[in-house]
N, C-alpha and C positions, 0 to 999 in steps of 0.2 A: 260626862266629866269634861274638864276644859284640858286641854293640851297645848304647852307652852314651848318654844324652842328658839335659843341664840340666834338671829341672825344678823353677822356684820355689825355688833356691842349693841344692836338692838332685841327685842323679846316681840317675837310676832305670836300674836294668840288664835288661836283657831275652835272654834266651838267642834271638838269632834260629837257630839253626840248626834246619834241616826239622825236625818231628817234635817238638822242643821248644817250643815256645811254650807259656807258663801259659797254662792253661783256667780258667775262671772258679772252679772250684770254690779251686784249688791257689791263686788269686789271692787270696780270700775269706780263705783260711783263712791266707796271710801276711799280710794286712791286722789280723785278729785277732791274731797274734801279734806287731804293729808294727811290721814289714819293711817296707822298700819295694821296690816292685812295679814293673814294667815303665809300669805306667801305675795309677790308682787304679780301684777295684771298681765297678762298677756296680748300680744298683736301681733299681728303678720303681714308683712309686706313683699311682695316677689315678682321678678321679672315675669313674663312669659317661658321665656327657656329656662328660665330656671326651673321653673313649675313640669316642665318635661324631663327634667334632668330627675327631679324630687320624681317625679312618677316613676321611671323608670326604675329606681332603686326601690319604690315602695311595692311594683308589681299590679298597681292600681292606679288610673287617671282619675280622682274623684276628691277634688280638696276640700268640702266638708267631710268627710269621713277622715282625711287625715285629720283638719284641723278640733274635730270631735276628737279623737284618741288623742292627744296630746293637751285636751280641757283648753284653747285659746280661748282669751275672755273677753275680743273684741271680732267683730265680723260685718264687714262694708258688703254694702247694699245699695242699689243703682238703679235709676230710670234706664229705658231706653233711650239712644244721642243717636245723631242723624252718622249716617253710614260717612267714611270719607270717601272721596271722589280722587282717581287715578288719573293726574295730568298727564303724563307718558314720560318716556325718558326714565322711567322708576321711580316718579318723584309725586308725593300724595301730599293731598290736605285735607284737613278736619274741618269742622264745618265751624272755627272761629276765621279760618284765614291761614293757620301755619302750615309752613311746609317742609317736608323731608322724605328723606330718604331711609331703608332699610336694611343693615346693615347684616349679612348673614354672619352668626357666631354659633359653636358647638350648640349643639340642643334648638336650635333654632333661629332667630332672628334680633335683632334692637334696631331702635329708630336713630337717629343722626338729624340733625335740624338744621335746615337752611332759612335763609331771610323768607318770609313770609310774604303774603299777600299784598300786603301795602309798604311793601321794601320802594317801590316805585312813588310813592305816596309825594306829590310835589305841592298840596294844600289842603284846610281844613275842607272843602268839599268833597276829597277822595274819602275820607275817612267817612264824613258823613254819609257821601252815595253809596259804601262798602255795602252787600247785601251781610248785612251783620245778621246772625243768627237771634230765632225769637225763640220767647220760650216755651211757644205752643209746640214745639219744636221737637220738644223733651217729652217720652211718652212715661208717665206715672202707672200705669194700668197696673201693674205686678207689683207694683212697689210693697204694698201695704201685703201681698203676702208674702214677699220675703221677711218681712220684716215681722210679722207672727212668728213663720219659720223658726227665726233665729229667736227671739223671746219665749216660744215656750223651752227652748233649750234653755234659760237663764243666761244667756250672754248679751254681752252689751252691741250695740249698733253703733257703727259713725257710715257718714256719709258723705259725700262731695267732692268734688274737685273742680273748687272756686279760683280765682287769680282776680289780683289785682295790678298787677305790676309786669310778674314775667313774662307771663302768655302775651300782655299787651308788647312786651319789649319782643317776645318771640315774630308776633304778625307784622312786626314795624323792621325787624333785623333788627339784634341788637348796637349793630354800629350806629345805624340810624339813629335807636331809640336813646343813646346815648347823648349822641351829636341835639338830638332835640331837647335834652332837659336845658339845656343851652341857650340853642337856637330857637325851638320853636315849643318852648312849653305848652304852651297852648293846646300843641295837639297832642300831645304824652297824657294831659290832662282830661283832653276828652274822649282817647284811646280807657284811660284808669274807668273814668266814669265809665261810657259804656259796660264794662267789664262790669261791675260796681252796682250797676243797676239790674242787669241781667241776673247775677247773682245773687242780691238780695231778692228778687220772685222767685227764682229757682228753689234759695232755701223754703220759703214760705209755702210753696206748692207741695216738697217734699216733707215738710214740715206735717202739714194738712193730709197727704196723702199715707202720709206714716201712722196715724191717729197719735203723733207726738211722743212715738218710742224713739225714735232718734235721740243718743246719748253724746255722740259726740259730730259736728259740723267741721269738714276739714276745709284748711283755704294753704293755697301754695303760693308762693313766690320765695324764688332762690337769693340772698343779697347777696350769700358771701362767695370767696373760694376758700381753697385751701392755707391761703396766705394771709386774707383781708377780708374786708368788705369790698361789696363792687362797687358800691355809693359811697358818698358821702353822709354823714347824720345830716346835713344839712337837706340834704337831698330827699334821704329818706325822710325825713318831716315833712319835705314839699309834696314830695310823688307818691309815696307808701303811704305815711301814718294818717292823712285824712281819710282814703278808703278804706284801708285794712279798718279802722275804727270803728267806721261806719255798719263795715259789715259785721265785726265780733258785737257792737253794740245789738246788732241785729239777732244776732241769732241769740241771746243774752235777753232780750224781749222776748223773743218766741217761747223762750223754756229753757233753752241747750247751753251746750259747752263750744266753746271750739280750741281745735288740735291747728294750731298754725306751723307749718312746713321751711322751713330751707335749710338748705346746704347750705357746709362751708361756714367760717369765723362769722359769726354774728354777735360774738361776745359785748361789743360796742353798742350793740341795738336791745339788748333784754331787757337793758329798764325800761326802754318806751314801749316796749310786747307788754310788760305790766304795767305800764300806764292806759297805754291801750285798750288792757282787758283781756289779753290771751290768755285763757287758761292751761294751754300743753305746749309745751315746745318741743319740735322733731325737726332731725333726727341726731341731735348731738352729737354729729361730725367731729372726731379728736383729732380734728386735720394740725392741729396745734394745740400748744401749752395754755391758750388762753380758752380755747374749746375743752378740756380737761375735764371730766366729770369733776375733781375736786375742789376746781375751781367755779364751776358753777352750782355744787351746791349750797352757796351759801343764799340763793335765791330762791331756796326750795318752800320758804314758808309763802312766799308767793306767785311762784311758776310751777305746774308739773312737767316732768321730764319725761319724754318718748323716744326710746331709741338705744343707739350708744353701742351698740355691740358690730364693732368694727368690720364695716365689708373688704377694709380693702387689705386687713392684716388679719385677725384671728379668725374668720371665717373664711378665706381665701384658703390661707396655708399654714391656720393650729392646727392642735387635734381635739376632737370632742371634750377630754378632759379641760382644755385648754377654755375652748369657748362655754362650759357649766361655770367655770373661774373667774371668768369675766362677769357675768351675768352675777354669780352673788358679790362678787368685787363692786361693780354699778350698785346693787343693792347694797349696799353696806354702805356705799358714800354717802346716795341719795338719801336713804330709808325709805320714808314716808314720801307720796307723789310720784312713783318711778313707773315708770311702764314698759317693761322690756319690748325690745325690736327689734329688729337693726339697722343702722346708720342709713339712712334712704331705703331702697327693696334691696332683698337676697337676692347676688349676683349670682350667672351660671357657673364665675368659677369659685362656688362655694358649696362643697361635695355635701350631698344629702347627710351625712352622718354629722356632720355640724350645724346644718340647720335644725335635725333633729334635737341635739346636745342644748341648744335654746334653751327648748322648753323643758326639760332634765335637770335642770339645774337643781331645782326643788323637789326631785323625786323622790 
């Protein structure tokens, strides 16, 4: 028999009979197409200490088995990335160029960013001489069985962490990279590209390496704060919207989706995320009235939504009741196209009993 239930003035329908139940993947992928679902999709994003903090409360260090008991209906999957390299003084880089520092906090650790590699950067030759990372680089070997792994469980896959814009503003400093949209376009330009290129092989390889279960391709770059944007639209047109395009066009050829990333008011920017072709937007930061789930979903018949469940207020210092509230409240806004998460990753000071409460909300 079918089983039908209110939620937020809409009717989500669930085929309860044996054997039928959506699996996470089947559920993912009506989310993407703007259906609704038995219930809304699930993801999970967390610090490092936070994930010791979670452990500690659960009695066990093992996050597929949590994220099994709790049914999450998405699960990222990774090549191997070249190890970072310890300059001294405390201060490490990745193997694009950035650098930082380690900040200890309860439960363990977070990074702090400083100017990066080509902070010093006084022509296009430094940029070009930069031992920029290849993509032989990146080891695929595992790839394709985590990525069984997780499909015979029925849950969906995403993958990556692409940049067009930040990472390059991170390895330039962002005073620099600012001062160059200006000054020296040219090389913010060919700081994008690089990135841009790199990244469209990267997904192709993971692509190829995955036999093409990769459901969703994620690309990050931060525009806004809690106040604004950091750009201009004009800006973003010049320095963002040609590669970002390039590359959702990209994976959009391949077969996939993509989940595009930033923090902070980007309210300004989402018509051109849908001109552009994003299909998800994260992490719907209510850093303001113009970030508002209610206000953004009037764009729901053409963006889906990832995120929204507030790290820095009902998950910090609700109560579990408080964060199940929120979650069917987002659902109720959005309906259809929502993907619960929350707002960037689960901070450490967000007590294991609310991160659980999440995924509770439809219990």
């Amino acid at each position: 028999m079918t089983g039908r239930r209110a939620v937020g003035g809409y009717t989500r329908i669930g085929d309860v009979r044996k054997g039928l139940l959506v699996d996470g993947k089947a559920r993912v992928a009506a989310t993407l197409r703007h259906e609704l679902t038995d219930r809304p999709a699930y993801d999970f994003w967390a610090e490092e200490a936070t994930l010791n903090r979670l452990y500690e409360h659960l009695g066990y260090a093992d996050l597929t088995r949590f994220l099994d008991a709790l049914d999450v209906d998405i699960r990222e999957v990774a090549p191997g990335l070249p190890a970072e390299t310890a300059l001294g003084g405390g201060v490490y880089q990745n193997y694009w160029g950035e650098r930082y520092v380690y900040r200890d906090v309860p439960y363990g650790r977070m990074r702090d960013d400083l100017p990066g590699a080509l902070a010093g950067c006084t022509s296009m030759t430094d940029i070009a001489s930069f031992a920029w990372p290849r993509n032989d680089d990146v080891d695929f070997t595992g790839l394709r069985a985590q990525c069984d792994a997780v499909a015979a469980k029925g849950y969906a896959i995403r993958y990556g962490f692409a940049d067009v814009w930040q990472r390059p503003c991170l390895v330039r400093g962002w005073e620099n990279a600012m001062l160059d949209m200006y000054e020296h376009p040219d090389w913010m330009h060919r700081l994008s590209r690089i990135f841009t290129d790199f990244y469209r092989e990267d997904f192709r390889r993971a692509w190829e390496a995955s036999g093409g279960l990769i459901d969703l391709f994620t690309i990050y770059s931060d525009l806004g704060t809690q106040r604004g944007p950091l750009i201009s639209p004009a800006m973003f047109g010049e320095f963002v919207a040609p590669y970002l395009g390039e590359l959702v066009a990209w994976v959009h050829h391949l077969g996939s989706r993509v989940l595009f990333h930033s923090c902070g008011d980007v309210s300004v920017f989402i018509p051109d995320l849908i001109r552009l072709g994003v299909d998800v937007l994260d992490p719907i930061q209510p850093a303001n009235e113009r970030m508002a789930p209610r206000r953004l979903a009037r764009y729901g018949s053409d963006l889906c939504f990832h995120g929204g469940i507030d790290t820095q207020t009902v998950l910090a210092t609700g109560t579990p009741a408080q964060v199940r509230a929120r979650v069917r409240q987002n659902d109720a806004v959005f309906g259809s196209g929502y993907i619960v998460a929350p707002t960037h990753l689960f901070q450490p000071d967000a007590p294991a009993e609310n991160i659980i409460a999440v995924y509770e909300a439809f219990a």
